[in-house]
N, C-alpha and C positions, 0 to 999 in steps of 0.2 A: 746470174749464173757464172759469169767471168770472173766477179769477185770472189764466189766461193770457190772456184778452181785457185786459185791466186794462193786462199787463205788455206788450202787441204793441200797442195800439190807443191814441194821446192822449185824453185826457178828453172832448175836443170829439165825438170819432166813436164812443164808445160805445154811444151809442141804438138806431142800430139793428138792432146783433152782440149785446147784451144782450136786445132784443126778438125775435129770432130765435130766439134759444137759450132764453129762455121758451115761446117759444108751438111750441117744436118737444119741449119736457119735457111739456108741455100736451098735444098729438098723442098722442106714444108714449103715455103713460099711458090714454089711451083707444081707443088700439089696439091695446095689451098684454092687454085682460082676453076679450076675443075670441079675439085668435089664440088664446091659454092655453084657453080654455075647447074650442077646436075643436082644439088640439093633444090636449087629454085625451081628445078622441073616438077616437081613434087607439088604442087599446088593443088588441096584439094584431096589428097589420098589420106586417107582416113581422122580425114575430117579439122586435120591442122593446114595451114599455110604455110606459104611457100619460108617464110621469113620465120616461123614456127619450128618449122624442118631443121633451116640452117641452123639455128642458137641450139637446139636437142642433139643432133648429131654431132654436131662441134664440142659440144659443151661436154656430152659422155665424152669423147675421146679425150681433150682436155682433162676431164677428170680424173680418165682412166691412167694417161699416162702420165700423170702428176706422181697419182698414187705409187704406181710402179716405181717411177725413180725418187721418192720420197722411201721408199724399201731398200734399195738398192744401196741409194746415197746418204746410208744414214753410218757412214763408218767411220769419218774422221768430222764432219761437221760440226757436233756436239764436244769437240776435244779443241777445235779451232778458235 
């Protein structure tokens, strides 16, 4: 992700696409160990596992938010 900010963005305007994309690795990582932890409570309900649970709910959201900024971030990529 860093490189393609690097290769879409001049030197001058990286500040604050670099500081978003820290403090948004920052976020996740501390609201990754929750949901996990409340995803494992799940053991059992409707008929997946606890470890079932995590990869399916992870994995949509993963996906979902892939897709979204694969949309979003599709305007100098391709020209880079």
């Amino acid at each position: 992700m860093w490189y393609y900010l690097y290769l879409m963005l001049p030197r001058d305007a990286l500040t604050m696409p670099l500081s978003a994309l820290e403090a948004a690795v920052s976020v996740a990582n501390v609201m990754s160990a929750p949901l996990a932890a409340a995803l494992l409570m799940l053991d059992g309900a409707w008929g997946l596992r606890d470890w079932q649970w995590l990869f399916l709910i992870e994995g949509i959201l993963t996906l979902s938010i892939g897709l979204a900024a694969g949309m979003v971030g599709r305007t100098k990529l391709f020209v880079a």
